[in-house]
VOKE-254831 format. One record per residue (C-alpha): x, z, y. Coordinates in nm, 3 decimals. Each point is the difference from the previous one (the first is absolute). Layout:
# residues N
((X, Z, Y));
...
# end
This chain:
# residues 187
((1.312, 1.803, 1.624));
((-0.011, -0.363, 0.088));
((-0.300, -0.177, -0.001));
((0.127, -0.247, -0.290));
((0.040, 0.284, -0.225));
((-0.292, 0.173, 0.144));
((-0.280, -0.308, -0.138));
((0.184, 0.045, -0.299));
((-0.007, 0.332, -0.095));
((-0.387, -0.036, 0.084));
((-0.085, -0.307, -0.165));
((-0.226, 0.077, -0.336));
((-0.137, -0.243, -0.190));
((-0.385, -0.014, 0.075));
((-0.306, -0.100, -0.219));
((-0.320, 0.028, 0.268));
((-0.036, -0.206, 0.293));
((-0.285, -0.057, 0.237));
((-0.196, -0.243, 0.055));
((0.166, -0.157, 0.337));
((0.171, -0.323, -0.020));
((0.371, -0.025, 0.169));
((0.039, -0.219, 0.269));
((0.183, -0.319, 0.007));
((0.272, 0.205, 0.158));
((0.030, 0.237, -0.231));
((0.058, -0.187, -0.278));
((0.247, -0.228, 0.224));
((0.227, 0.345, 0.045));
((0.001, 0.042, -0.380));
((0.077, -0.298, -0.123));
((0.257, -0.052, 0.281));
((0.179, 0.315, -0.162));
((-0.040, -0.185, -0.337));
((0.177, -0.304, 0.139));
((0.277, 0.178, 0.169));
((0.123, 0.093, -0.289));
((0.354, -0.061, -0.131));
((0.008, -0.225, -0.269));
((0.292, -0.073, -0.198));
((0.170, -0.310, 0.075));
((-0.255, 0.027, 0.328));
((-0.215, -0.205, -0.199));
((-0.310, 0.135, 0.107));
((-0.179, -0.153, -0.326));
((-0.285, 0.291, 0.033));
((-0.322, -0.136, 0.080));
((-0.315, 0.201, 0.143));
((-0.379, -0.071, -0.132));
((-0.183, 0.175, 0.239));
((-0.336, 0.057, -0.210));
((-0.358, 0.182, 0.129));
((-0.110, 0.280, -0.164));
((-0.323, -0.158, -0.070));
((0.169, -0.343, -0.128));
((-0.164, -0.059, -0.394));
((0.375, -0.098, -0.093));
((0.070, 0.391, 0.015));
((-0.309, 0.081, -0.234));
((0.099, -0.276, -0.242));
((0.364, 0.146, 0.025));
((-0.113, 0.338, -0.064));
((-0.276, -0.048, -0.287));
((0.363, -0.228, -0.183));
((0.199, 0.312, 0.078));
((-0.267, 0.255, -0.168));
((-0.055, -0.280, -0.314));
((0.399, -0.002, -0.054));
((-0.005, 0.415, 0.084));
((-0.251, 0.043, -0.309));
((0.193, -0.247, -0.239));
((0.307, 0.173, 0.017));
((-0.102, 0.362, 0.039));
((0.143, 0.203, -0.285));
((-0.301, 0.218, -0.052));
((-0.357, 0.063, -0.001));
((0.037, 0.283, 0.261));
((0.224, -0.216, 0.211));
((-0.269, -0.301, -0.026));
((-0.317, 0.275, 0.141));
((0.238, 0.064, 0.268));
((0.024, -0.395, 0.116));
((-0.350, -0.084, -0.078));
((-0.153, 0.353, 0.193));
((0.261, -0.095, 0.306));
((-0.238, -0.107, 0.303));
((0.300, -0.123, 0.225));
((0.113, -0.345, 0.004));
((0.367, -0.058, 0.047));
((-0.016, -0.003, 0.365));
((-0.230, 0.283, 0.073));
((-0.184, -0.200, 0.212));
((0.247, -0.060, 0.271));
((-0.137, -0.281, 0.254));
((0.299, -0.173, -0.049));
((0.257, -0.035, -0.255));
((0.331, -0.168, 0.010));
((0.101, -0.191, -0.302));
((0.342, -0.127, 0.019));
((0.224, -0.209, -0.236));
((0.325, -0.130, 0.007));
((0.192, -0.309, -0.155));
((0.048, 0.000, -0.368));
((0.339, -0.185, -0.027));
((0.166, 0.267, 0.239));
((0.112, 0.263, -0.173));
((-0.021, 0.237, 0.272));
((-0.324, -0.076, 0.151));
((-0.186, 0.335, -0.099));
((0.227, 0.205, 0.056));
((-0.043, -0.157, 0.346));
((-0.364, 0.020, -0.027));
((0.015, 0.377, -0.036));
((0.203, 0.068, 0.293));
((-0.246, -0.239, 0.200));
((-0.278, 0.283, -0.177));
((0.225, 0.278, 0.139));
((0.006, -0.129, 0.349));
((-0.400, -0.045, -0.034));
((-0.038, 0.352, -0.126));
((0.149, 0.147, 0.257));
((-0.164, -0.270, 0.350));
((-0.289, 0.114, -0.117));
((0.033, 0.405, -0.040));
((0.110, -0.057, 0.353));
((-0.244, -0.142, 0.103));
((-0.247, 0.246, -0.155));
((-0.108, -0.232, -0.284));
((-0.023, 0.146, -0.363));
((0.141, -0.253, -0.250));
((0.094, -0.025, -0.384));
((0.252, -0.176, -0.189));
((-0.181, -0.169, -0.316));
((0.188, -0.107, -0.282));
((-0.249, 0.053, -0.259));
((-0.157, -0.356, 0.018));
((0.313, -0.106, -0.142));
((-0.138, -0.097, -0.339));
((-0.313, -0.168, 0.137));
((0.255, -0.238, 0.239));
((0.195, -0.100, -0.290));
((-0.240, -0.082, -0.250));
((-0.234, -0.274, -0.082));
((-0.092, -0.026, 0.348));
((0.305, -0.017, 0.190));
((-0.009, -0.330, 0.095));
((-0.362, 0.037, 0.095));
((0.082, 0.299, 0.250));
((0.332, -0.169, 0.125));
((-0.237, -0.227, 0.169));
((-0.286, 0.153, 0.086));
((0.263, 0.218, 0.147));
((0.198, -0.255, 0.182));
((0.328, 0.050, -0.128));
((0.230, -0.230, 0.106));
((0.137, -0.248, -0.331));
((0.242, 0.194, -0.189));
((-0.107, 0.315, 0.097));
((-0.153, 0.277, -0.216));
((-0.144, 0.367, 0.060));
((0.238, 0.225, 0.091));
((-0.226, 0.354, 0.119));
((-0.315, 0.015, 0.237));
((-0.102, 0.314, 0.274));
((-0.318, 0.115, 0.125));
((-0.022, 0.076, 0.370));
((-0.265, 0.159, 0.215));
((-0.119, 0.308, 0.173));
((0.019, 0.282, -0.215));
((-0.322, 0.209, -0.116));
((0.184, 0.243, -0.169));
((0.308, 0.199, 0.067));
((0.254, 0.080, -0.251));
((0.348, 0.184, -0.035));
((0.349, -0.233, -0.037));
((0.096, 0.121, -0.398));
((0.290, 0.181, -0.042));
((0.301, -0.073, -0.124));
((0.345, 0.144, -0.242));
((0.264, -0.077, 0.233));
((0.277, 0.208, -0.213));
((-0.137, -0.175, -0.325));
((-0.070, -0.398, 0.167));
((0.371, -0.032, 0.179));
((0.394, 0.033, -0.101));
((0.249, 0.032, 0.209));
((0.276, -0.186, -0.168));
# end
């Protein structure tokens, strides 16, 4: 098997990571996948907020996303589970990518999630666990969006798009499984 196919078939989303920082280089290689990207239109209207794991912006993020997680959760069961969850939306990843894209182009996150694709994969090859995090969605978007836009650097126009811990892993965990027969057609 080739050894693009081969990082993918590995890569598994993981939740523990130690305590080591990456290197300047490290993070270079990842976000250099991000930006390599195609883009439609070769636009390249992705941006990359490159954010410590011990930055208050992510606590602030996180303590939004668990307020907005408890307003809308349709139960009481559902509500013990958020409010007994230890984890913070980055699982403590030393560093965590937050990237957004340009509002008035209607293609810009799609293009953001290929730039995620490219980032999942630079860093399984290079050893790094990672996650794709979408679930901050509702804390980016609310009251405070213009609040993290900046503290976030975003560039004018732009708004969150999806963000991705990076770092050595602590744990090691299984790619999931998937339906092939029931997830494609052959038309």
């Amino acid at each position: 098997m080739n050894e693009v196919l081969k990082t993918i078939k590995e890569r598994s989303s993981i939740r523990a990571y130690t305590d080591e920082k990456l290197t300047k280089e490290e993070i270079n290689a990842v976000i250099t996948a991000a930006l390599q990207a195609p883009t439609a239109r070769n636009m390249q209207e992705v941006h990359v907020s490159v954010v410590d794991g011990d930055n208050p912006i992510l606590k602030e993020i996180d303590t939004d996303r668990k307020i907005k997680m408890l307003a809308s959760a349709p139960d009481e069961e559902t509500k013990a589970k958020i409010e007994s969850n230890p984890n913070n939306f980055y699982y403590n990843a030393p560093t965590v990518l937050i990237l957004s894209a340009d509002k008035n182009f209607k293609w810009s996150k799609f293009d953001a999630g290929i730039a995620t694709a490219n980032m999942t994969l630079a860093a399984q090859s290079m050893g790094l666990g990672n996650l794709v995090i979408g679930i901050i969605y509702d804390a980016m978007y609310g009251d405070k969006k213009d609040y993290y836009a900046k503290a976030l650097d975003f560039p004018q126009n732009y708004e969150f798009a999806i963000a991705f811990a990076v770092g050595h892993k602590n744990t090691e965990k299984e790619p999931h499984e998937f339906d092939f027969d029931n997830s494609v057609s052959f038309i």
